[in-house]
MARSE-981608 format. One line per 4 residues: number of its first residue (from 0); their letters; for each residue x, y, z of C-alpha. Coordinates in nm, 2 decimals, decimal comma. Layout:
N
NUM) a) X Y Z | ...
This chain:
488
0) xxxx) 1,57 -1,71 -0,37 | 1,26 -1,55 -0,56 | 0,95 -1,43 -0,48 | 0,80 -1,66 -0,78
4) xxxx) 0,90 -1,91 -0,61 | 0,61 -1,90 -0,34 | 0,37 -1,94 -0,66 | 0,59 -2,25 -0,78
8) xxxx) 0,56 -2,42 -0,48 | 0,23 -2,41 -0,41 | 0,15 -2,55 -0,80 | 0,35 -2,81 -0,68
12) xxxx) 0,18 -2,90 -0,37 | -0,17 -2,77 -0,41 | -0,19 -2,82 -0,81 | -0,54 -2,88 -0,84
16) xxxx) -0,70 -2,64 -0,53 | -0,85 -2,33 -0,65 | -0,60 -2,03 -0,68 | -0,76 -1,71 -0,83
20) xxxx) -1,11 -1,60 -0,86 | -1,16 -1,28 -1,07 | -1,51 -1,15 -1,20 | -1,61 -1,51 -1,37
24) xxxx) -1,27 -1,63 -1,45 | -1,08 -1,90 -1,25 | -0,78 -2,03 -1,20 | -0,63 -2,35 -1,05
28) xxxx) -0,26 -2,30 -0,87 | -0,14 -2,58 -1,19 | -0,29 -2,33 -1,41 | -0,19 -2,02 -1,25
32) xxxx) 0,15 -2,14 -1,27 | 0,14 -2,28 -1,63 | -0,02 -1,93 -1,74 | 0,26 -1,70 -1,55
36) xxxx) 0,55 -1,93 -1,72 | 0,40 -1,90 -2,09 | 0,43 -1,49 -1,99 | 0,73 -1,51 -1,83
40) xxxx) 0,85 -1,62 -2,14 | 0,69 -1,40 -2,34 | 0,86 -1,14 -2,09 | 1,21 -1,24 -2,17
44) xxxx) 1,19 -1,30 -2,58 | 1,12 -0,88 -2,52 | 1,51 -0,87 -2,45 | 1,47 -0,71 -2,12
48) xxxx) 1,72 -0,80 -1,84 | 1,67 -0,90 -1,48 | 1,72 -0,60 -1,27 | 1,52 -0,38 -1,55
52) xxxx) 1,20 -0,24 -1,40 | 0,86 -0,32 -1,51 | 0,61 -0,08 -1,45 | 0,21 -0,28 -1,38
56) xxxx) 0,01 0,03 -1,41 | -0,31 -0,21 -1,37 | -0,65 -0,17 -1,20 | -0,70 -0,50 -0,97
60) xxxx) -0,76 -0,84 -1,19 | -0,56 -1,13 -1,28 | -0,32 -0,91 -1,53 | -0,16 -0,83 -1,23
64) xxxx) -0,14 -1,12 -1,12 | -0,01 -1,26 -1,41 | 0,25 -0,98 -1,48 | 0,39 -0,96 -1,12
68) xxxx) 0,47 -1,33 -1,13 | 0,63 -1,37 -1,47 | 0,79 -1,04 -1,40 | 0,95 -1,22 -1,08
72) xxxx) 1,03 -1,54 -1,28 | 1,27 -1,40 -1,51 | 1,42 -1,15 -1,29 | 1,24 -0,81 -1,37
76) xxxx) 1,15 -0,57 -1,05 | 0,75 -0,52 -1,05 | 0,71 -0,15 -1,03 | 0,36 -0,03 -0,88
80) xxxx) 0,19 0,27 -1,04 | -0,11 0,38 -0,88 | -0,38 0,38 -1,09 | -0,53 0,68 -0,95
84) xxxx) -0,23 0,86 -1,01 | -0,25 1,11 -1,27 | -0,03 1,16 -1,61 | 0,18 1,39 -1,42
88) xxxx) 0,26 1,21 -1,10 | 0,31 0,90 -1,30 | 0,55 1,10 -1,56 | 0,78 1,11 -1,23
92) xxxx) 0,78 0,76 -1,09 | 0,87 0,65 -1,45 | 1,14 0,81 -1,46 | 1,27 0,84 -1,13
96) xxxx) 1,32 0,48 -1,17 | 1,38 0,44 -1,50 | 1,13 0,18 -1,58 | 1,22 -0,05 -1,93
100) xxxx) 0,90 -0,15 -2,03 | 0,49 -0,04 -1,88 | 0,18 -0,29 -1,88 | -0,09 -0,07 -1,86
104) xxxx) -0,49 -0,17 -1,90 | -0,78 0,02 -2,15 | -0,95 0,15 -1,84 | -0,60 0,33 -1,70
108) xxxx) -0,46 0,38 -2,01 | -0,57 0,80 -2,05 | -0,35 0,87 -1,75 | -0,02 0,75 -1,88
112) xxxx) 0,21 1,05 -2,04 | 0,27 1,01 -2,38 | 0,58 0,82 -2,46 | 0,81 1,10 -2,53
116) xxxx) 0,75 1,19 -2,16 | 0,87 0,85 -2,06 | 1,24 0,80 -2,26 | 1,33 0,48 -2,05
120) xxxx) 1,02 0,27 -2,16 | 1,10 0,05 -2,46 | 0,83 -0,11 -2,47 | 0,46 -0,05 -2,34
124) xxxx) 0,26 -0,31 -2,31 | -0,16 -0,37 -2,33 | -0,30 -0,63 -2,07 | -0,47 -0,74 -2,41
128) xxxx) -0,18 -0,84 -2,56 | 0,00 -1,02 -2,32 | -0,11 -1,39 -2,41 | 0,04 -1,25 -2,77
132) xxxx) 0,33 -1,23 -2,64 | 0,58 -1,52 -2,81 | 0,89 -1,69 -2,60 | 0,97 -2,02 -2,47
136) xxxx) 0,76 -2,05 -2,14 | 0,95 -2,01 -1,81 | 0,91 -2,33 -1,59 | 1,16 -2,24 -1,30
140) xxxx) 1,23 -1,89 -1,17 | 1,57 -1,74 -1,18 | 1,74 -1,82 -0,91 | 1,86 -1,48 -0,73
144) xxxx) 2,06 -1,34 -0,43 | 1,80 -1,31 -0,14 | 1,92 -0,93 -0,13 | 1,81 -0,84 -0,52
148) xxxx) 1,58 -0,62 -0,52 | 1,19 -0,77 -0,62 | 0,98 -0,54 -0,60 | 0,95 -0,15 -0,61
152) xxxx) 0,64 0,07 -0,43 | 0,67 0,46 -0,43 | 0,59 0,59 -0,13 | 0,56 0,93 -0,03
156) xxxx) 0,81 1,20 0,10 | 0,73 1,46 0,36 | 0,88 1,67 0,11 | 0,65 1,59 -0,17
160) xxxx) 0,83 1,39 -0,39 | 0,73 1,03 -0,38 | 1,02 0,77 -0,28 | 1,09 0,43 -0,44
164) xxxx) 1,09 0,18 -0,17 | 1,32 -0,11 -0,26 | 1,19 -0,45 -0,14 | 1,42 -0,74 -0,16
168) xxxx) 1,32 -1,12 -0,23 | 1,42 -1,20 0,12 | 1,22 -0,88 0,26 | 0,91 -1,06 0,07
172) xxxx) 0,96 -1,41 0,11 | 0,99 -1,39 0,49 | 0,73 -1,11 0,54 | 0,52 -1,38 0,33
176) xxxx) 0,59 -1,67 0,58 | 0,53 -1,47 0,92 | 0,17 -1,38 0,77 | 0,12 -1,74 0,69
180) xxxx) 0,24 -1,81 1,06 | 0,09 -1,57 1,27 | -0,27 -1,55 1,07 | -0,26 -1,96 1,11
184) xxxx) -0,31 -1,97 0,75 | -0,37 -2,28 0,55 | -0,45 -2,42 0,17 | -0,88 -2,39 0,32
188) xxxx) -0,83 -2,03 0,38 | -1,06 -1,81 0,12 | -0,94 -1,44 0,14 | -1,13 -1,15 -0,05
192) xxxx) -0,93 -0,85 -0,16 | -1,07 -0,52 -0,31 | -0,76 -0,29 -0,14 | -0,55 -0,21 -0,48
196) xxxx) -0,28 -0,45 -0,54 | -0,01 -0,19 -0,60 | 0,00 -0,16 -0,26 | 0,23 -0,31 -0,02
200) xxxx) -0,12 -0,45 0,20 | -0,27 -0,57 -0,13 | 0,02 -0,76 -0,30 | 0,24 -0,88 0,00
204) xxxx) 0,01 -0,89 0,33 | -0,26 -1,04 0,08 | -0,14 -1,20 -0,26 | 0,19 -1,31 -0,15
208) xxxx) 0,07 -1,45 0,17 | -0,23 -1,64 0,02 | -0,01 -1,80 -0,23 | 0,20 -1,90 0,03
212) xxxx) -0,07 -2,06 0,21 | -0,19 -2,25 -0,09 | -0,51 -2,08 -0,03 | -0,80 -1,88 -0,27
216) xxxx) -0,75 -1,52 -0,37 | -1,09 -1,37 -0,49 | -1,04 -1,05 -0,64 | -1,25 -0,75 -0,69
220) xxxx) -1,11 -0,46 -0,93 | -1,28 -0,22 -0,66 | -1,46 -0,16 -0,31 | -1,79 -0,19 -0,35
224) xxxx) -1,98 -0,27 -0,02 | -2,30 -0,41 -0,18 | -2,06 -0,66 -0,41 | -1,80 -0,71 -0,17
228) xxxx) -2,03 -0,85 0,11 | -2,19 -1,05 -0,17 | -1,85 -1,19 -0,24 | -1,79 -1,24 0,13
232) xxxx) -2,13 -1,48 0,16 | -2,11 -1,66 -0,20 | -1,74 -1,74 -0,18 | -1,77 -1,86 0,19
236) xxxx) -1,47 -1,59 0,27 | -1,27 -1,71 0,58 | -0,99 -1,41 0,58 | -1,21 -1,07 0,62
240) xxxx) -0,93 -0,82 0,45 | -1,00 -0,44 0,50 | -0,94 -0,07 0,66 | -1,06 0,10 0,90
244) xxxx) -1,30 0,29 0,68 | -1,45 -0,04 0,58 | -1,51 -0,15 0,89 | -1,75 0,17 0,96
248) xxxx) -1,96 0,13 0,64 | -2,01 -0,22 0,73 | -2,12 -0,16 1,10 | -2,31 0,17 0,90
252) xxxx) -2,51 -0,15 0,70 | -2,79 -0,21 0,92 | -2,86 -0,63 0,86 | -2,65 -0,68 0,52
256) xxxx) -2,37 -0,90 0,53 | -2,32 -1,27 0,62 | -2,00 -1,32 0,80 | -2,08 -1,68 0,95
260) xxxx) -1,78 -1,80 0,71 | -1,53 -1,59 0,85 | -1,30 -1,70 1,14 | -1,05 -1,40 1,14
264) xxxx) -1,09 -1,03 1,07 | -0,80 -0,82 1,00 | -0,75 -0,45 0,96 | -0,44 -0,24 0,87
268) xxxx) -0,35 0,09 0,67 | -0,46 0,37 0,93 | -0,56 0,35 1,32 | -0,86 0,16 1,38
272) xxxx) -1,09 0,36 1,61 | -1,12 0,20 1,95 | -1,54 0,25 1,90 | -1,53 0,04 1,65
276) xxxx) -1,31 -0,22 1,76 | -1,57 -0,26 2,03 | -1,89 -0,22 1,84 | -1,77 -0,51 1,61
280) xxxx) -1,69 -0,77 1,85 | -2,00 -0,70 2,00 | -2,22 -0,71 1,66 | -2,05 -1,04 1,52
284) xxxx) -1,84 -1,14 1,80 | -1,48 -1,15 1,66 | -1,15 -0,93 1,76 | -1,05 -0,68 1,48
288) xxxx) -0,70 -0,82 1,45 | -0,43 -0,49 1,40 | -0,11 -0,58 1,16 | 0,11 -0,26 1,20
292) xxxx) 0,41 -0,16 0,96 | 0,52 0,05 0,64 | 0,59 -0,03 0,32 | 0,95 0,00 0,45
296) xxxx) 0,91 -0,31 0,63 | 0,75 -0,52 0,35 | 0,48 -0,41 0,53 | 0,42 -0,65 0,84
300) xxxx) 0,62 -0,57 1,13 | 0,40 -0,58 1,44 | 0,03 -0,88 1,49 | -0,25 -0,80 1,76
304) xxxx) -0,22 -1,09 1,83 | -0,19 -1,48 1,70 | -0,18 -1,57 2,12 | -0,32 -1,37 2,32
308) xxxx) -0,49 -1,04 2,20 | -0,46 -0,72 2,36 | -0,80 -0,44 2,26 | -0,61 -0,12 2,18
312) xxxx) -0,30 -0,24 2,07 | -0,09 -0,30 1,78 | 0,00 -0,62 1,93 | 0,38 -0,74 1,95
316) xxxx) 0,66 -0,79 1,67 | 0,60 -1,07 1,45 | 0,87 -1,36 1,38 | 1,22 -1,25 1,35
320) xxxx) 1,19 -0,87 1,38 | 1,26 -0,67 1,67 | 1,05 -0,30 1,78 | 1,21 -0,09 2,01
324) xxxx) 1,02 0,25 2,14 | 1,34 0,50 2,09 | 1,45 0,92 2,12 | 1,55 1,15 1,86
328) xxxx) 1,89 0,99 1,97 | 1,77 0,61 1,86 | 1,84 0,54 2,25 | 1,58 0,28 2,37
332) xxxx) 1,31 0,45 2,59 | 1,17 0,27 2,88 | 0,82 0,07 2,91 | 0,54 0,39 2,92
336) xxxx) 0,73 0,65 2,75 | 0,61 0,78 2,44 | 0,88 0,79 2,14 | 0,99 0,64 1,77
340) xxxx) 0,85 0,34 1,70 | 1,18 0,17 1,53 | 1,16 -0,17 1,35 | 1,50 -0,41 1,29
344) xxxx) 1,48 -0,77 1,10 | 1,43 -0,92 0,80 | 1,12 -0,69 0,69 | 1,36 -0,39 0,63
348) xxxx) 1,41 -0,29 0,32 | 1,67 -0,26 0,11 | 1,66 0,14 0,11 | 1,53 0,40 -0,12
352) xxxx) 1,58 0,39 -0,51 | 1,83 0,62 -0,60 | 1,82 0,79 -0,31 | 2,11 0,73 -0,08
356) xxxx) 2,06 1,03 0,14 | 1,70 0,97 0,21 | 1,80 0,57 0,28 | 2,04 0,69 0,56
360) xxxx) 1,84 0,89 0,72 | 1,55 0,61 0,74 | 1,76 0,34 0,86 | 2,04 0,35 1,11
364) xxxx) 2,25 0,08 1,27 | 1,98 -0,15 1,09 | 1,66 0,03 1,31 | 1,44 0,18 1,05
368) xxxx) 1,25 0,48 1,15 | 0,88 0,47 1,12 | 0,82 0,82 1,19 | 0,50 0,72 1,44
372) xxxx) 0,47 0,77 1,76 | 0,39 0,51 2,04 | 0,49 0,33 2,36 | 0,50 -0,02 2,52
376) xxxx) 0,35 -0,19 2,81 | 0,56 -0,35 3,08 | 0,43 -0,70 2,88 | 0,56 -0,56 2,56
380) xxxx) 0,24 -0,49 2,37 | 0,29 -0,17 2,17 | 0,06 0,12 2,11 | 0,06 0,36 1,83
384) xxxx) -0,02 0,72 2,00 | 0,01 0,95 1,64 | 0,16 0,89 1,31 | 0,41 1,14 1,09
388) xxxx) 0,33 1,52 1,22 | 0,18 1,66 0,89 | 0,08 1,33 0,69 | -0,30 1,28 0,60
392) xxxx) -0,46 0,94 0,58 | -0,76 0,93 0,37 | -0,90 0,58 0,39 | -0,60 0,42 0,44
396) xxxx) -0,37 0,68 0,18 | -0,12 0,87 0,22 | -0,14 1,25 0,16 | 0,15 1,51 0,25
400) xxxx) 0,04 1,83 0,23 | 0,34 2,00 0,03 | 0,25 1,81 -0,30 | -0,10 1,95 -0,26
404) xxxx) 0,01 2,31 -0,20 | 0,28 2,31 -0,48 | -0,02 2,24 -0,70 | -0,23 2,57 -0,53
408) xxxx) 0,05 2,76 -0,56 | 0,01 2,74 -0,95 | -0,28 2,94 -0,98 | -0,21 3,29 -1,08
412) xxxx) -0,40 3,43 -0,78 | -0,26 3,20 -0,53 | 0,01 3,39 -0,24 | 0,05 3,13 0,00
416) xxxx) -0,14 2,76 0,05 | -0,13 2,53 0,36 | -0,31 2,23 0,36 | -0,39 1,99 0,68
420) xxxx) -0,58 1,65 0,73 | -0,94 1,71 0,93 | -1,15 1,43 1,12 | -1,40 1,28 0,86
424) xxxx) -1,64 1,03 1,01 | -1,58 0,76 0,73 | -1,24 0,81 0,59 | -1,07 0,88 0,90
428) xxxx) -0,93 1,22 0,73 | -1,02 1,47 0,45 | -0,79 1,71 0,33 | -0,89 2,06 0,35
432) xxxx) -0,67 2,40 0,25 | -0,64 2,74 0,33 | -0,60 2,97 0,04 | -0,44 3,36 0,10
436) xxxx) -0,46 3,54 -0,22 | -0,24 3,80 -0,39 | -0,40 4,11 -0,32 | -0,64 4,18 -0,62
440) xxxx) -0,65 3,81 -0,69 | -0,97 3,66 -0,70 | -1,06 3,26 -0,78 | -1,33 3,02 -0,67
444) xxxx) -1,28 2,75 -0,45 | -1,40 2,48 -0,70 | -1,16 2,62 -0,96 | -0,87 2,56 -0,72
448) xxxx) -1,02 2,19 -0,67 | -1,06 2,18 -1,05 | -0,71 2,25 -1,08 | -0,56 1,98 -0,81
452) xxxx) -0,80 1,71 -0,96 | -0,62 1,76 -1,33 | -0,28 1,71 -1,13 | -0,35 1,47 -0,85
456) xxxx) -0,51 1,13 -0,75 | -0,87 1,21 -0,66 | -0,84 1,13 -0,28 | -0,58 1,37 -0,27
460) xxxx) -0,78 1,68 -0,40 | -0,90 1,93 -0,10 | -1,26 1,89 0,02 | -1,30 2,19 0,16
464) xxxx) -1,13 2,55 0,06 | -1,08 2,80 0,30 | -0,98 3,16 0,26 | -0,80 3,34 0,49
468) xxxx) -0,64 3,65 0,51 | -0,30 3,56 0,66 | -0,16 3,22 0,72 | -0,07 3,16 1,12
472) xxxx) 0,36 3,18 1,15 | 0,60 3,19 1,41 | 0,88 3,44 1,44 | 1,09 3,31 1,15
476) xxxx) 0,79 3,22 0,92 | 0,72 2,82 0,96 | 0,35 2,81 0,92 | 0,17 2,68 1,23
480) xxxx) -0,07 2,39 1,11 | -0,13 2,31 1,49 | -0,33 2,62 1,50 | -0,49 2,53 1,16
484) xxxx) -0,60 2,22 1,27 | -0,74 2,41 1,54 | -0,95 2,57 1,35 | -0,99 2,36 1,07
C-alpha cells in the first residue's frame, strides 16, 4: 500500500480529466502523474532512503503537490512545515524529526535556520530546481506495509512543544476513501482549496480525497475572499471547502459570491457557530455539513451527515471507526452525559514521533483521546460541548498558551505571563496576555508583541496586552485562567 497510489489510479482511470488548477497552470491526472514520477526520480538519484523524512516547507501551489507525491512514490515521509512558522519553531521540528533533505520556496525561504542549525538536512532543495533534478522517472510506487508511516504533521502539545503526528499509508488511504464515500464524491466534482496544505484538512480531507475521486483540485496559495469567490463562480466549484471564519466573511459580503455551482458545503477546523449554521441555509439554502476529528485521526472521524443531517451536531462516525463518549477512566458514559470524545478504527494513527510517552498516554486499548468534550443523543448523533481546556483556535489554529508565555517571559522586565483565548467575532478566538512585571520593570505592550512576532507564527502573537498587578492563583500557585477569561 501507498498513498501514491490514489494518484496512480486515478491517471489510470481518469487520464485525460482535469486534475490541478493552480494560478494559470494546469494539469491533466496523465500529466500529473507523468510529472510526480520524473520527480520521484529525481528524488531517489539524491540517495535518500524510504523512511527518511522530507521536509515541504512550501506555501500552497503545485510544488507541493508535486513533492508530496514523488516523495510518497519512492518511500520518503512528507514532513509539513508551516509556512508561517518562524526560523525558530522550524529549527525544532527539523530536528525533532531529523528531517534528510527540505524543499523550501523563494517566498518562505527567510524563515528557514541557516543550515548549521539543521545538522540532519543533506540536502535543501529550491521548488525552482526541482524539474533539475536528474533520475530515472518513477512509474510505480513502492509498494509498502499499510502500517509505514507516510506522512508526518506537528501538532501542538499542551506543554508547548509541538508533537510529530505519525500517519500511516493505511491511516491515509482509508481516511481518503470514507471522504470519497460519505461526501458522494465523483470524477465531476470541482473542489477549491485556499486552507494551507500542510495541514491535515488541506492535504488529506482535500487533496488526497479529490484524487481519490478523480475529481479537480483548484488551488489558491492564500484566502482571499474577493479571489476565492471569483474562483468559486469561474471554476463552477461543486465542493465549497472552508472554516468557520470563512463562513462569517462570506455571510459579512452583502451580494458577492455566486454559489449556484455548489451542491455541498463543508466546514471543519473549529466549532461552527450555530448562528451561522442557520443564517446560511437560509441565505443560499444548503446545510453547513460538520466533519469532526484531529490530525490524530488522519483527520476525519465523525460526518454531519451523508443520510440524514442533524443542525448542531457533529453528525455520527464515519465508515469503519467507532466514537464512544467516555470518563477519566475510558469507561463508556451513557447517551446525555457529557465526557471524552474517544475515537477507535482505522483513522488512528500510528503514535507520536519519537515520543513513546506522549503516544501512550493518547491512545489506550486502541481509543485515542481527543481531549474535547461532548455527548450523544439516544440516536447516536454526537455533539461537541468544548475542546482542550486552555487551547486557542484562531481561525481554525491551534494556539497553547505556554509557547506564547515562554516567549514573554524572555523580556528582561517580564515576572510572570498568562495567556488565554478571548471571543473574536471573525476568528472565533484572539489571543490576548496578561503581563506582571518585575518591580521597576517597565516595557510597552507593542514591544512585548514585537518580541513574540520575531519568535512566533503571526496568528499566534497576543492582540491585546494586559498589565496586571498580580496574576489570579490558588492555594498552591496554579494560575486561574477561568477567572482570566472572566475578565478577559
Amino acid at each position: 500500500m501507498n498513498v501514491a497510489q490514489l494518484l496512480e489510479r486515478s491517471a489510470l482511470y481518469h487520464r485525460d480529466r482535469a486534475a490541478l488548477h493552480a494560478g494559470d497552470r494546469r494539469w491533466t491526472y496523465g500529466e500529473l502523474h507523468d510529472a510526480v514520477s520524473t520527480l520521484a526520480g529525481g528524488l531517489a538519484s539524491l540517495g535518500l532512503e524510504p523512511g527518511e523524512r522530507i521536509g515541504l516547507h512550501l506555501p500552497n501551489g503545485p510544488e507541493f503537490v508535486l513533492a508530496y507525491y514523488a516523495a510518497q512514490k519512492v518511500g520518503l515521509v512528507p514532513l509539513s512545515l508551516n509556512v508561517a512558522y518562524k526560523a525558530e519553531e522550524i529549527r525544532y521540528i527539523i530536528g525533532d524529526a531529523a528531517a534528510s533533505a527540505l524543499v523550501t520556496a523563494g517566498p518562505v525561504v527567510a524563515n528557514l535556520p541557516s543550515r548549521d542549525a539543521m545538522p540532519s538536512v543533506r540536502h535543501v532543495l529550491d521548488a525552482r530546481d526541482l524539474a533539475a533534478l536528474s533520475g530515472k522517472p518513477v512509474a510505480r510506487a513502492l509498494d509498502l506495509n499499510r502500517d509505514e508511516t507516510a506522512a508526518i504533521l506537528y501538532t501542538s502539545a499542551t506543554t508547548g512543544r509541538p508533537k510529530g503526528v505519525m500517519l500511516t499509508h493505511g491511516n491515509i488511504v482509508s481516511n481518503a476513501y470514507a471522504t470519497a464515500h460519505h461526501l458522494r464524491m465523483t470524477a465531476e466534482d470541482r473542489g477549491l482549496c485556499a486552507l494551507p496544505m500542510f495541514h491535515c484538512f488541506g492535504q488529506n480531507f482535500i487533496l488526497n480525497a479529490l484524487v481519490t475521486a478523480g475529481g479537480l483540485l483548484v488551488l489558491q496559495e492564500r484566502f482571499v475572499p474577493d479571489q476565492f469567490l471569483d474562483a468559486v463562480a469561474r471554476h463552477r466549484i461543486t465542493l465549497l471547502y472552508a472554516v468557520p471564519t470563512m463562513y462569517i466573511l462570506f455571510l459579512s459580503m452583502e451580494g458577492r459570491g455566486d454559489f449556484s455551482s455548489i451542491r455541498l458545503c463543508f466546514s471543519a477546523a473549529a466549532t461552527l457557530p450555530a448562528d451561522v449554521e442557520r443564517r446560511w441555509h437560509e441565505r443560499h439554502g444548503h446545510w453547513i455539513h460538520q466533519g469532526y476529528g484531529l490530525t490524530e485521526c488522519a483527520p476525519f472521524a465523525s460526518y454531519n451527515h451523508d443520510v440524514r443531517f442533524r443542525s448542531g451536531s457533529i453528525g455520527t462516525p464515519i465508515e469503519n471507526v467507532e466514537m464512544k463518549i467516555a470518563d477519566e477512566g475510558g469507561r463508556e458514559l451513557p447517551d446525555g452525559e457529557l465526557g471524552e470524545i474517544r475515537i477507535k478504527g482505522p483513522n488512528v494513527m500510528k503514535g507520536y514521533f519519537g515520543n513513546p510517552q506522549a503516544t501512550a498516554e493518547a491512545i489506550g486499548d486502541g481509543w485515542l483521546r481527543s481531549g474535547d468534550i461532548g455527548y450523544r443523543d439516544p440516536d447516536g448523533y454526537y455533539y461537541l460541548v468544548d475542546r482542550v481546556k486552555d487551547m486557542i483556535n484562531v481561525s481554525g489554529f491551534k494556539v497553547f498558551p505556554r509557547e506564547v508565555e515562554e516567549v514573554l517571559f524572555r523580556h528582561e522586565a517580564v515576572r510572570e505571563a498568562a495567556v488565554i483565548g478571548v471571543p473574536d467575532p471573525i476568528r472565533g478566538e484572539a489571543v490576548k496576555a496578561f503581563v506582571v512585571l518585575k518591580q521597576g520593570g517597565r516595557v510597552a505592550a507593542d514591544a512585548l508583541q514585537c518580541l513574540c512576532r520575531a519568535a512566533l507564527a503571526s496568528y499566534k502573537v497576543p492582540e491585546t496586552i494586559e498589565f496586571i498587578d498580580a496574576l489570579p492563583k490558588n492555594p498552591t500557585g496554579k494560575i486561574l485562567k477561568k477567572e482570566l477569561r472572566a475578565r478577559g
